[in-house]
DRENPA-3360 file (N, C-alpha, C; in nm, 2 decimals, always signed):
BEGIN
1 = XXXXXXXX = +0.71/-2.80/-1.30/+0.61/-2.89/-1.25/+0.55/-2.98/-1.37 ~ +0.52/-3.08/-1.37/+0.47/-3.19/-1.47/+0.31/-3.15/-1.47 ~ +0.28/-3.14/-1.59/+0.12/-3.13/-1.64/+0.07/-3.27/-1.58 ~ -0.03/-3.24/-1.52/-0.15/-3.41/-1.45/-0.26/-3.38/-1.58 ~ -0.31/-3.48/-1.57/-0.43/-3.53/-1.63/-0.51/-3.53/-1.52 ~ -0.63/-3.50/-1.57/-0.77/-3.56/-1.46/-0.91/-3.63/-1.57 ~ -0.96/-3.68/-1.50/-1.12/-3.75/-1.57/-1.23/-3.63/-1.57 ~ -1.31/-3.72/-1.72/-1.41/-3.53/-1.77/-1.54/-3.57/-1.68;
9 = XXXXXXXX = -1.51/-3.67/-1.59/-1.67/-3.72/-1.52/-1.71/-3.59/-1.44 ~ -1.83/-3.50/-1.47/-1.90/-3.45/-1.43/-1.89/-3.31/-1.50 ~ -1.80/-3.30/-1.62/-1.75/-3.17/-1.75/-1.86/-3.17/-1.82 ~ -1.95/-3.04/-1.88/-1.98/-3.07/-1.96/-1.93/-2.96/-2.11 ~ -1.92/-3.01/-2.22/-1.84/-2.89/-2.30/-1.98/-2.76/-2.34 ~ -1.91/-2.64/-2.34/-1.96/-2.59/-2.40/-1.98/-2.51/-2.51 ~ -2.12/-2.55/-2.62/-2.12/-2.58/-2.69/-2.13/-2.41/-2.78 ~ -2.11/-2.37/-2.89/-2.14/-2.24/-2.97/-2.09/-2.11/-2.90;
17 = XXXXXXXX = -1.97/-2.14/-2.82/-1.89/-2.06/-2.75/-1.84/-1.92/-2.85 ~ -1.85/-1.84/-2.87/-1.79/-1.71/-2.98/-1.65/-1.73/-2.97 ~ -1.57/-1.76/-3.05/-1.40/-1.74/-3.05/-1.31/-1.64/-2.99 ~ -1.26/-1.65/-2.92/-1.14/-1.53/-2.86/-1.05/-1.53/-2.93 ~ -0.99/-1.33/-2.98/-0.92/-1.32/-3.06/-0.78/-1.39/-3.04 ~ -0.71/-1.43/-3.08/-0.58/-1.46/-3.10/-0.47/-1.39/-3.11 ~ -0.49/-1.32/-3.13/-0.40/-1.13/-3.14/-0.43/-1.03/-3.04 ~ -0.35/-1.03/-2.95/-0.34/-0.93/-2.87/-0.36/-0.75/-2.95;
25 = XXXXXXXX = -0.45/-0.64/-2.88/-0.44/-0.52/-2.92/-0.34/-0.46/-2.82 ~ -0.33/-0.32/-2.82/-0.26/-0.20/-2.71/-0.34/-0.30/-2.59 ~ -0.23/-0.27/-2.50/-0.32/-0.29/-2.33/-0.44/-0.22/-2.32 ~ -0.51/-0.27/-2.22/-0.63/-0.21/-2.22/-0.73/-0.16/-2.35 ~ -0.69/-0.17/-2.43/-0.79/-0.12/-2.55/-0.85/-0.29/-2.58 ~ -0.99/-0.28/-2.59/-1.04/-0.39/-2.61/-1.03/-0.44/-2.75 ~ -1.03/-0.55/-2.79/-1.05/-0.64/-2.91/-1.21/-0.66/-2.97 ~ -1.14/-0.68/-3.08/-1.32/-0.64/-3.16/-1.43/-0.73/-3.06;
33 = XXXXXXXX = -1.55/-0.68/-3.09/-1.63/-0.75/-2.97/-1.67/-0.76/-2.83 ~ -1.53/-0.68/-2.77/-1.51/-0.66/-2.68/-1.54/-0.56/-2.60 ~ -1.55/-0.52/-2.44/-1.56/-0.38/-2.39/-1.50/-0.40/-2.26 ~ -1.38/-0.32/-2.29/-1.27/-0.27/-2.16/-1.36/-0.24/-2.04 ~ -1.35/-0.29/-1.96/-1.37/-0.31/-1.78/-1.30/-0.25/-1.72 ~ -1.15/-0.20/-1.76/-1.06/-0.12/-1.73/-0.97/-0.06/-1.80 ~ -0.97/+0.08/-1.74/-0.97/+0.21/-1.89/-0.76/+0.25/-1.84 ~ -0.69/+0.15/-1.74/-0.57/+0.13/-1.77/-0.50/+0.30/-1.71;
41 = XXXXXXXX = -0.59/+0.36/-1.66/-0.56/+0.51/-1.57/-0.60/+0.51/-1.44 ~ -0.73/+0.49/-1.42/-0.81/+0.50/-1.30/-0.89/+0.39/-1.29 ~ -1.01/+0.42/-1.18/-1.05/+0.33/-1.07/-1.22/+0.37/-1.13 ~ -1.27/+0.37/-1.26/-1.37/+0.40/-1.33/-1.42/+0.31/-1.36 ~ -1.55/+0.24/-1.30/-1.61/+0.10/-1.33/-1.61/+0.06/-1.20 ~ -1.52/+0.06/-1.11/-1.46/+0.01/-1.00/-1.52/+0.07/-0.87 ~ -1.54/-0.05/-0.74/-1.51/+0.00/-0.62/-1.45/+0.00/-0.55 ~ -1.39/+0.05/-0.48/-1.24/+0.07/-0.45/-1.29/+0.05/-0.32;
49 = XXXXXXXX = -1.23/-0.04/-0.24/-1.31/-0.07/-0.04/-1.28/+0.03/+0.02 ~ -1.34/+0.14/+0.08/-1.39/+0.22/+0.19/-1.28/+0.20/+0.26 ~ -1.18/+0.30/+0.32/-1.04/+0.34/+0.37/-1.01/+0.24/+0.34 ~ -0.95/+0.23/+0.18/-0.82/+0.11/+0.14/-0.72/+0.19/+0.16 ~ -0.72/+0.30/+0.16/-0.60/+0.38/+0.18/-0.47/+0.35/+0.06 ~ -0.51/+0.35/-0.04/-0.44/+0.38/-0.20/-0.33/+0.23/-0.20 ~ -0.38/+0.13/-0.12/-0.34/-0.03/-0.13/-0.39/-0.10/-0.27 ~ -0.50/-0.04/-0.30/-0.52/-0.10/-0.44/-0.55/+0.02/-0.54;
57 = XXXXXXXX = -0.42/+0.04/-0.62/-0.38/+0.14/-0.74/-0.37/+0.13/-0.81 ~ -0.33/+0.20/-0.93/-0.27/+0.16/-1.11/-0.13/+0.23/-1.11 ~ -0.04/+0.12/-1.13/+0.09/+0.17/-1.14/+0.10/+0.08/-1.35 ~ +0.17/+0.16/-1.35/+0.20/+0.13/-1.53/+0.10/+0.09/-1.63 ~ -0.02/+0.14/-1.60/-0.14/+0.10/-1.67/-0.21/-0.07/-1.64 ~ -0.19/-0.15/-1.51/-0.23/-0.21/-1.43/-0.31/-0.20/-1.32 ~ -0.38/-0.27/-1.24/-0.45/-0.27/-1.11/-0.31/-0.30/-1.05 ~ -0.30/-0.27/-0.93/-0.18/-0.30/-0.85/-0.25/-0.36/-0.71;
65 = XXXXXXXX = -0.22/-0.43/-0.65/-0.21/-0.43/-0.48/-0.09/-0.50/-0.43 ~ -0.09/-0.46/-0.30/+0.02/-0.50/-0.20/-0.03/-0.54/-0.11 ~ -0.14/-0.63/-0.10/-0.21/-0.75/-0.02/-0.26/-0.65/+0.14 ~ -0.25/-0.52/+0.20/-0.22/-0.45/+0.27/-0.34/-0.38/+0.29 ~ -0.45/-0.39/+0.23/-0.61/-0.29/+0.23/-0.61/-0.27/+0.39 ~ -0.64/-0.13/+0.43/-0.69/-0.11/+0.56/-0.83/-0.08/+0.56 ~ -0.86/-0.14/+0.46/-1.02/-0.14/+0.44/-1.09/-0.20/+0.56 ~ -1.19/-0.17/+0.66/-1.25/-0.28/+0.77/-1.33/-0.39/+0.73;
73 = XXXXXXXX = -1.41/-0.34/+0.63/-1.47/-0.45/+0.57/-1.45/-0.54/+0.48 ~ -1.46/-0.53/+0.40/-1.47/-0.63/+0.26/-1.34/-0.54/+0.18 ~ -1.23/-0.62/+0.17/-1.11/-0.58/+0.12/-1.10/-0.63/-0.03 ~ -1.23/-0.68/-0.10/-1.17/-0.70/-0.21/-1.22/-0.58/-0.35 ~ -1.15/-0.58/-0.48/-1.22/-0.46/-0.57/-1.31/-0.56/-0.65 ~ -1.44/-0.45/-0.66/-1.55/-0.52/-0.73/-1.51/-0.43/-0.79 ~ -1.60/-0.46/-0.90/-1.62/-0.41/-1.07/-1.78/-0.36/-1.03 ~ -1.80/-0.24/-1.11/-1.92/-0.22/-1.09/-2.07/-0.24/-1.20;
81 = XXXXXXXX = -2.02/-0.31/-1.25/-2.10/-0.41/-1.35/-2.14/-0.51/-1.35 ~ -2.27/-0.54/-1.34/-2.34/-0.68/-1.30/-2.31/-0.77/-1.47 ~ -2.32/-0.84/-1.45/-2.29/-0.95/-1.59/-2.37/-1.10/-1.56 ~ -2.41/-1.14/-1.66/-2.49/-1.25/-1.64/-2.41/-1.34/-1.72 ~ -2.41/-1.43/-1.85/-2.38/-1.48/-1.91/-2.25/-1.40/-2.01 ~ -2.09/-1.43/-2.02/-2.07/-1.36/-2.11/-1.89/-1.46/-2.08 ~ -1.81/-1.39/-2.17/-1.66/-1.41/-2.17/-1.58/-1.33/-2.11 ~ -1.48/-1.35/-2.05/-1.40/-1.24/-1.94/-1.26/-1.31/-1.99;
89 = XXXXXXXX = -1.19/-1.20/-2.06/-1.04/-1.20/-2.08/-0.98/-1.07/-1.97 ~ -0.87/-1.13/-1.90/-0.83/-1.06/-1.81/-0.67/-1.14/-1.78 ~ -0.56/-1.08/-1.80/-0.43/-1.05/-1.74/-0.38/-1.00/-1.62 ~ -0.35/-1.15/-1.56/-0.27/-1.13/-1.43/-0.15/-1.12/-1.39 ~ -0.06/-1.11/-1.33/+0.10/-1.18/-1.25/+0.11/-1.16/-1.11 ~ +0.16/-1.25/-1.05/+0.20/-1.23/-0.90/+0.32/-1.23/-0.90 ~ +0.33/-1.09/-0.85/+0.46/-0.99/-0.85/+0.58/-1.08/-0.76 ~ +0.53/-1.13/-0.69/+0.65/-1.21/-0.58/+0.59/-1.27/-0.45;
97 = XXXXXXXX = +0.65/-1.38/-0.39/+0.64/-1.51/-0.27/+0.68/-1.48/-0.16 ~ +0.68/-1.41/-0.08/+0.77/-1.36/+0.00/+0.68/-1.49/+0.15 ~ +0.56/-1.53/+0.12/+0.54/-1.62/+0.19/+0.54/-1.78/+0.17 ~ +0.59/-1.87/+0.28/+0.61/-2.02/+0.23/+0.47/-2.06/+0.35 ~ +0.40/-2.09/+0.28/+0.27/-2.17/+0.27/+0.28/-2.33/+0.35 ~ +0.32/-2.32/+0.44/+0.30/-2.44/+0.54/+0.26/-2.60/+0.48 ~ +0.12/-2.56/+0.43/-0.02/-2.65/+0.41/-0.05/-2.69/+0.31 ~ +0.05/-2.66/+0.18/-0.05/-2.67/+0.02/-0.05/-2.83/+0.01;
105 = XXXXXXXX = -0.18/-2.89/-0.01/-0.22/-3.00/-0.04/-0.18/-3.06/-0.13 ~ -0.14/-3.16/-0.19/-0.15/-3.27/-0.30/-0.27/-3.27/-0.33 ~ -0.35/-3.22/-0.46/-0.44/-3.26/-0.52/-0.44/-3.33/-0.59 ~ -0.55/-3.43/-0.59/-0.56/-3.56/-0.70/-0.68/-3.54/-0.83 ~ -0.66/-3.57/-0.89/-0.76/-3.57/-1.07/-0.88/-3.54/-1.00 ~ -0.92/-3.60/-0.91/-1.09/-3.59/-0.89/-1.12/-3.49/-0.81 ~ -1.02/-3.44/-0.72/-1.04/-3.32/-0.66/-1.02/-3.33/-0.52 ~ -0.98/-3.48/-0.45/-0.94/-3.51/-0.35/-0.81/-3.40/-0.34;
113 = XXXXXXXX = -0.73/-3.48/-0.16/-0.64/-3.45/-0.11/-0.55/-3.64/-0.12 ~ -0.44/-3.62/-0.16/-0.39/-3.74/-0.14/-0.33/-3.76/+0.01 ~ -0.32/-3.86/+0.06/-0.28/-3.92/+0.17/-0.20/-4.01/+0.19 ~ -0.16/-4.06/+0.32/-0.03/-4.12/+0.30/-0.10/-4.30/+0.36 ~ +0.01/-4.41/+0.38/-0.13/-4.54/+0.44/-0.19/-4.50/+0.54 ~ -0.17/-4.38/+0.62/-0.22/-4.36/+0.77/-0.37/-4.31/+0.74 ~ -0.39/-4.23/+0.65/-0.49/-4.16/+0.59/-0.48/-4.02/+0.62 ~ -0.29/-3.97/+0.62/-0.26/-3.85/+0.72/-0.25/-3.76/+0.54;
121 = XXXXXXXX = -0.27/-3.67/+0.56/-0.32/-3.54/+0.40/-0.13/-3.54/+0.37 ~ -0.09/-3.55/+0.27/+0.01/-3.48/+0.24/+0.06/-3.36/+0.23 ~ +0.11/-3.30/+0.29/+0.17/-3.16/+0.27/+0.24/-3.10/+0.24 ~ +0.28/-2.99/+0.14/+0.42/-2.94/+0.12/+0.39/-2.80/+0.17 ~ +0.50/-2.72/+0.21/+0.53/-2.63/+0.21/+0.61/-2.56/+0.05 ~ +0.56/-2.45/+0.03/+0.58/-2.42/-0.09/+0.57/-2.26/-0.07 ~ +0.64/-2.17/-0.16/+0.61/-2.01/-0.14/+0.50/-2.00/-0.25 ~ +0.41/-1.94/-0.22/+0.27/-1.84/-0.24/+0.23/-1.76/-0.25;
129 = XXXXXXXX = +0.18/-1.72/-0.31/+0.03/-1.54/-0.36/-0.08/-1.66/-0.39 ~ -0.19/-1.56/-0.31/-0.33/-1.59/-0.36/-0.39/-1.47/-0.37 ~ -0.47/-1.50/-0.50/-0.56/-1.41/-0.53/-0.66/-1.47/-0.58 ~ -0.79/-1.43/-0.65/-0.88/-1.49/-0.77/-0.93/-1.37/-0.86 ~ -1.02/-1.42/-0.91/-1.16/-1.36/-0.97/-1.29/-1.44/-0.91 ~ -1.36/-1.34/-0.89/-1.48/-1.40/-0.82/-1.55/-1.33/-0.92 ~ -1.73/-1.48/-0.92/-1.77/-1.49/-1.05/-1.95/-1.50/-1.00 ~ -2.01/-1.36/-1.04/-2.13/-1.32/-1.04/-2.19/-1.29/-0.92;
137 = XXXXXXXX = -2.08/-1.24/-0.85/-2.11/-1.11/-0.72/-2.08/-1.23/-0.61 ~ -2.00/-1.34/-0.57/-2.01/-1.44/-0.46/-1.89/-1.47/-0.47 ~ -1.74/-1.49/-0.35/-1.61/-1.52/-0.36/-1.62/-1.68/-0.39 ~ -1.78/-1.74/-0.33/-1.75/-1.90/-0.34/-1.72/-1.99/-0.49 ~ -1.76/-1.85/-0.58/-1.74/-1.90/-0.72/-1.59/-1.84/-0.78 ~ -1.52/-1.85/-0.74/-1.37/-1.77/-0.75/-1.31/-1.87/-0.83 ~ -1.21/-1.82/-0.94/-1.11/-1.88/-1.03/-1.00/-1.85/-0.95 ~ -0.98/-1.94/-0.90/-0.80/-1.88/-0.81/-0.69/-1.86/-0.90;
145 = XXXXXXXX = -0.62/-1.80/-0.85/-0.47/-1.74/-0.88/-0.40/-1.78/-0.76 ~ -0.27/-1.86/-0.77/-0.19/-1.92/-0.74/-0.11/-1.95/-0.70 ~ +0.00/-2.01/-0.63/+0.10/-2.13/-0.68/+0.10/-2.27/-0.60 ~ +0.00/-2.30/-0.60/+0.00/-2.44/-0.60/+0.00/-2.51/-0.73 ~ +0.04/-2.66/-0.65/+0.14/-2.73/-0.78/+0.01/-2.76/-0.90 ~ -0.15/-2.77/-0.80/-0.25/-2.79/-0.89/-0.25/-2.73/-1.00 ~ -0.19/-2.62/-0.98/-0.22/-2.51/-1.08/-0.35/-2.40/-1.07 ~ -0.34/-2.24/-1.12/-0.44/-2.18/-1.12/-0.54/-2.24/-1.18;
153 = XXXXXXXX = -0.67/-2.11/-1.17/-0.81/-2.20/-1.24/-0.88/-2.25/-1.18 ~ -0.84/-2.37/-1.07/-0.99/-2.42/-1.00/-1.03/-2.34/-0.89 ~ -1.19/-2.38/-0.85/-1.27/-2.30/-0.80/-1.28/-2.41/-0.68 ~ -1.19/-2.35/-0.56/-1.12/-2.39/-0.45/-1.27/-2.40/-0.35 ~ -1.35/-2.29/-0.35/-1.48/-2.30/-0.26/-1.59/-2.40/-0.34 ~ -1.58/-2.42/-0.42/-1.71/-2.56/-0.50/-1.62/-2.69/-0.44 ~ -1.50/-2.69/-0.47/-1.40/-2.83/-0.49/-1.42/-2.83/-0.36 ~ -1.38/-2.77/-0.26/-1.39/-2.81/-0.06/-1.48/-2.77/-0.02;
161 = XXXXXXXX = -1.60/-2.76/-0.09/-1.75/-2.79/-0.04/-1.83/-2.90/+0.03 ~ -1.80/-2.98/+0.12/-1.85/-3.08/+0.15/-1.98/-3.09/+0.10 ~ -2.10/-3.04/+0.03/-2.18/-3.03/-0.04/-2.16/-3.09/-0.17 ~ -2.05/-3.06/-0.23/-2.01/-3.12/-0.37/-2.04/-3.24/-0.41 ~ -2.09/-3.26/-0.52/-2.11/-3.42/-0.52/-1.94/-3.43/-0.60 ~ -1.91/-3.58/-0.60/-1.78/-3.62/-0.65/-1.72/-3.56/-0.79 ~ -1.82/-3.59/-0.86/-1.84/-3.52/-1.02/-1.79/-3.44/-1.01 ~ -1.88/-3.30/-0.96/-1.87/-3.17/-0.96/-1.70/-3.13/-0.91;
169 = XXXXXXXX = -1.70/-3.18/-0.80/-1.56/-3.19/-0.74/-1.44/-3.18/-0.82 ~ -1.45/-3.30/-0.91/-1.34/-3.29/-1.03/-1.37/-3.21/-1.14 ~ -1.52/-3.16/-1.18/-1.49/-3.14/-1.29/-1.47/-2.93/-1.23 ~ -1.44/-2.88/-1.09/-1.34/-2.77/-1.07/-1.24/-2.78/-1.06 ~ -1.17/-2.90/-1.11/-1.01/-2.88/-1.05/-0.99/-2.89/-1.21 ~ -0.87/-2.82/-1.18/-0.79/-2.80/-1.33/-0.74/-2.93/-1.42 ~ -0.75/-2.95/-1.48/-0.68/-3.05/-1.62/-0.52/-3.04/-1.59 ~ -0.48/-2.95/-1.59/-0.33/-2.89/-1.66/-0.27/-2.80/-1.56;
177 = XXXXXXXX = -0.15/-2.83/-1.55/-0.11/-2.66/-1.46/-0.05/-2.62/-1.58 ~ -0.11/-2.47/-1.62/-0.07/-2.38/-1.72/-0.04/-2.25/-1.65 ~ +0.04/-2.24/-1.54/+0.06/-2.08/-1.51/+0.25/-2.05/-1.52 ~ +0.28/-1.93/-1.61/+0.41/-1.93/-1.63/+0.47/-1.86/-1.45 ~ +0.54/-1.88/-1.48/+0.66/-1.87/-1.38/+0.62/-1.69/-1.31 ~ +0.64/-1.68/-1.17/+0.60/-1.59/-1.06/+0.69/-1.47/-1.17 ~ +0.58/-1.39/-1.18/+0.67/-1.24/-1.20/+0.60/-1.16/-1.38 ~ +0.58/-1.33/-1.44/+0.55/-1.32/-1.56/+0.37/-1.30/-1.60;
185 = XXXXXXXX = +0.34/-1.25/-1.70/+0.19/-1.26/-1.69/+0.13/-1.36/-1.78 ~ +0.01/-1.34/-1.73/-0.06/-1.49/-1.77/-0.22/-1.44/-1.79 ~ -0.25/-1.51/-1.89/-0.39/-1.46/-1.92/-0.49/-1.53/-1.95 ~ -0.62/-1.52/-1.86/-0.73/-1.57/-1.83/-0.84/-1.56/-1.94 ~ -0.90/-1.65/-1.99/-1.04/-1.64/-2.06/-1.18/-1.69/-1.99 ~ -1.26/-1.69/-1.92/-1.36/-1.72/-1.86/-1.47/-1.71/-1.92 ~ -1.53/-1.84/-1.95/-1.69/-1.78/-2.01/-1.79/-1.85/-1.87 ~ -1.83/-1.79/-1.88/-1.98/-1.83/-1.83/-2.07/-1.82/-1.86;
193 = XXXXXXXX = -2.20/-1.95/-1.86/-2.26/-1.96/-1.96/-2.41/-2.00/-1.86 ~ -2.48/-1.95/-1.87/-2.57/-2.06/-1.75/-2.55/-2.06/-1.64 ~ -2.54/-2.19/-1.61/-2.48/-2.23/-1.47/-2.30/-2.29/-1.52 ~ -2.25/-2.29/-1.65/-2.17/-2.37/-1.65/-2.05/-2.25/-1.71 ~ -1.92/-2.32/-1.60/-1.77/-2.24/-1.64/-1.69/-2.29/-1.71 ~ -1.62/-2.24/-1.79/-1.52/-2.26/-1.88/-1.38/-2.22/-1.84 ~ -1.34/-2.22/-1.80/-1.15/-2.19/-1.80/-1.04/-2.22/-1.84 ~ -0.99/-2.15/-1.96/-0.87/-2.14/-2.06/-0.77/-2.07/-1.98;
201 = XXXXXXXX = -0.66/-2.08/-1.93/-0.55/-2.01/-1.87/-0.42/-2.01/-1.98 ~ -0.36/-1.94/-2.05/-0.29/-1.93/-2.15/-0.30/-2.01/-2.25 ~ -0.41/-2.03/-2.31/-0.41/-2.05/-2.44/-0.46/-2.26/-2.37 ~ -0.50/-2.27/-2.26/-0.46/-2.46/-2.22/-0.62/-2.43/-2.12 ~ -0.70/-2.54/-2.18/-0.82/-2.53/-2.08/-0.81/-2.62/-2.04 ~ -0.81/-2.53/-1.86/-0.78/-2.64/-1.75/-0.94/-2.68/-1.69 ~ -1.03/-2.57/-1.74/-1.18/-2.64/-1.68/-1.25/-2.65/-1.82 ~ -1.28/-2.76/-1.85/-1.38/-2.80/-1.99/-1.49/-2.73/-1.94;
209 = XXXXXXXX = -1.58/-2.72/-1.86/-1.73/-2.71/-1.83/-1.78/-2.79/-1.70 ~ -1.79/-2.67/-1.59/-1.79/-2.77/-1.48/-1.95/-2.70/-1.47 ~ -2.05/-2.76/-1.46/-2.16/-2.73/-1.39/-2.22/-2.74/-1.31 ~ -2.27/-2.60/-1.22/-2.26/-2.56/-1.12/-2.39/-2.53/-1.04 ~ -2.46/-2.63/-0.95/-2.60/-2.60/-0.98/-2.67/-2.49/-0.90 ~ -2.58/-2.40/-0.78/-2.61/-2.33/-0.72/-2.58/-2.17/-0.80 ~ -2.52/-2.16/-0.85/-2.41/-2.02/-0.93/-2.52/-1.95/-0.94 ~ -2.55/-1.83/-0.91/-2.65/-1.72/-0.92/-2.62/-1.70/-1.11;
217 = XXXXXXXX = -2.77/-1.61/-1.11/-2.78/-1.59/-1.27/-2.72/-1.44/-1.30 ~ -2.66/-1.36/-1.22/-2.61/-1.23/-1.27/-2.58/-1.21/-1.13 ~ -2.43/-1.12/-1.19/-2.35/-1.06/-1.06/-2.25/-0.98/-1.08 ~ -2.16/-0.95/-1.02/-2.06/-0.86/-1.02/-1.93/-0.94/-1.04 ~ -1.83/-0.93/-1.10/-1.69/-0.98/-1.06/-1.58/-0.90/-0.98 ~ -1.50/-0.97/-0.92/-1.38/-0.87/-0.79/-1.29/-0.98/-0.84 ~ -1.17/-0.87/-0.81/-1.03/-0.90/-0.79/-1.04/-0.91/-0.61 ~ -0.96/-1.07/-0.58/-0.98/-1.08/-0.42/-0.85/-1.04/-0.38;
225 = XXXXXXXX = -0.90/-1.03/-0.27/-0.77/-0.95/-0.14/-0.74/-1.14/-0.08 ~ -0.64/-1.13/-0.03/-0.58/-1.24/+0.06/-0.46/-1.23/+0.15 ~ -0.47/-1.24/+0.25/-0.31/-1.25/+0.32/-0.34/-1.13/+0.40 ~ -0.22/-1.13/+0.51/-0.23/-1.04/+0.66/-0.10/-1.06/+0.68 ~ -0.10/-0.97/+0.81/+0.05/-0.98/+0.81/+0.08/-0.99/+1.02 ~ +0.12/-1.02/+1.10/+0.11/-1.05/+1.20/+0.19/-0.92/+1.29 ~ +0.18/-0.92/+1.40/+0.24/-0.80/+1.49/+0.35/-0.73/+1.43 ~ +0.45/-0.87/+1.39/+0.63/-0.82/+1.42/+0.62/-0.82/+1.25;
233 = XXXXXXXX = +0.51/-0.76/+1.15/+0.47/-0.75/+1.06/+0.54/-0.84/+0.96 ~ +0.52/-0.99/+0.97/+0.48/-1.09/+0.91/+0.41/-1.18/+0.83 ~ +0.44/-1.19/+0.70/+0.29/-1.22/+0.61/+0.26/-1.35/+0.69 ~ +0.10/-1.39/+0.73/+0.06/-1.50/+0.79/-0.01/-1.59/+0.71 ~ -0.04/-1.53/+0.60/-0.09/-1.63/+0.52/-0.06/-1.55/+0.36 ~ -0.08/-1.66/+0.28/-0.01/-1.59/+0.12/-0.12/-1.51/+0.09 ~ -0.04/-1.37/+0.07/-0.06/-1.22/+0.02/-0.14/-1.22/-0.14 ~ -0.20/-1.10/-0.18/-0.23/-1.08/-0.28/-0.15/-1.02/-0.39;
241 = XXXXXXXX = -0.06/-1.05/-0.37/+0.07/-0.95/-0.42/+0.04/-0.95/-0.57 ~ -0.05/-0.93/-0.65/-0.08/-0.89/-0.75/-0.13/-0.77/-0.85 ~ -0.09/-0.81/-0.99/-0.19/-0.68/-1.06/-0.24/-0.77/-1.20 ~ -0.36/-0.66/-1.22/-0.42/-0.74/-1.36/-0.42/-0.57/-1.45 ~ -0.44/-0.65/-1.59/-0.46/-0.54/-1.68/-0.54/-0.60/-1.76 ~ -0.59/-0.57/-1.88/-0.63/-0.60/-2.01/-0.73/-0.66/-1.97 ~ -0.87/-0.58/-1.89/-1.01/-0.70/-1.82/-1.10/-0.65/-1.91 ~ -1.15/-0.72/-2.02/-1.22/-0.71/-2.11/-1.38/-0.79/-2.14;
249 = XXXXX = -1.47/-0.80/-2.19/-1.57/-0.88/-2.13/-1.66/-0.89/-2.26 ~ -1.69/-0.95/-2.33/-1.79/-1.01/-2.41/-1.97/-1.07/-2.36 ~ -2.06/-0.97/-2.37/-2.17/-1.06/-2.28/-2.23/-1.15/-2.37 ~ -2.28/-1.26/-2.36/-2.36/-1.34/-2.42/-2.50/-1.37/-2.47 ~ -2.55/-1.25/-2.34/-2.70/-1.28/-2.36/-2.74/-1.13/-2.39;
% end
């Protein structure tokens, strides 16, 4: 896929950010500064959804899921640490596509949907995993995980907010598609600062500083659940077929 460019109208940078190391440690063992969120054995920090029935596990010193929670409620894992202001390095990969996605939009720089002269949305069909990180206890502030052509990183509930002003709009959609190829891992830096997000996805920031005027002042973060599967047991929508490791967290204030 070809890197897009987008416009910084409505980015703001943020400024006296603390450096993220550049040298990876052991998995899970945190980097100076740092404090592991996940201890790479068990489900310690964590809430695990009420009869998930062992859908979301640690297989090789990872979070694991298979999009599959028989959880009734709220199928996603929260962290059980509220956080206000701080940096979040955390490694992801989606394990595999097994679903082709009907509907993925053409996104444009500003955060639109491109159209054709009719003013009919463009569509591709394309194979899929969704997942995110949700950001200070609310899914509506989620860093998505991917494969749309947009690329991971933008925050899909601000951007199709009809509340959004235009600004804001673009300044959640990504810069850059920086996610390697399905299978491989890829790793997230998030600061949050305020009201305002940052997002570096391997080493390439795809969100300068999008400011966000509703984002609560302290919350929890979750790994989200997505996707179902239909009678003749069918994925109906793209699965979470993912795992993270290495969730590490820096507070700021």
């Amino acid at each position: 896929m070809k890197t897009r460019t987008a416009p910084l109208a409505g980015c703001l940078c943020l400024a006296g950010i603390l450096l993220v190391p550049t040298t990876r440690s052991a998995d899970n063992a945190a980097p100076p500064g740092f404090t592991a969120l996940f201890n790479g054995r068990d489900f310690t920090g964590w809430k695990v959804p009420a009869g998930d029935n062992g859908h979301w596990r640690i297989v090789d010193g990872a979070i694991d899921y298979d999009a599959e929670s028989e959880a009734r409620g709220d199928k996603n894992l929260w962290c059980e640490r509220e956080l206000g202001d701080f940096v979040l390095l955390v490694d992801w990969r989606i394990k595999s596509t097994p679903y082709v996605n009907p509907g993925v939009p053409y996104i444009l720089p500003d955060g639109t949907h491109a159209r054709d002269v009719t003013g009919k949305e463009h569509r591709l069909a394309l194979p899929d995993s969704d997942s995110g990180v949700f950001l200070r206890g609310d899914g509506r502030f989620q860093v998505n995980i991917w494969c749309w052509p947009i690329g991971s990183g933008e925050m899909y509930g601000v951007r199709t907010d009809p509340r959004t002003s235009p600004e804001l709009r673009a300044a959640v959609t990504p810069r850059h598609q920086a996610d390697k190829p399905v299978g491989e891992w890829n790793r997230y830096e998030i600061t949050v600062k305020g009201q305002t997000v940052r997002v570096v996805l391997n080493g390439v920031t795809v969100i300068p500083g999008a400011t966000i005027p509703d984002l609560p002042a302290r919350g929890r973060i979750a790994f989200q659940h997505h996707g179902g599967k239909d009678a003749s047991g069918n994925w109906n929508s793209p699965p979470s077929l993912v795992q993270f490791k290495n969730v590490y967290v820096k507070e700021l204030n």
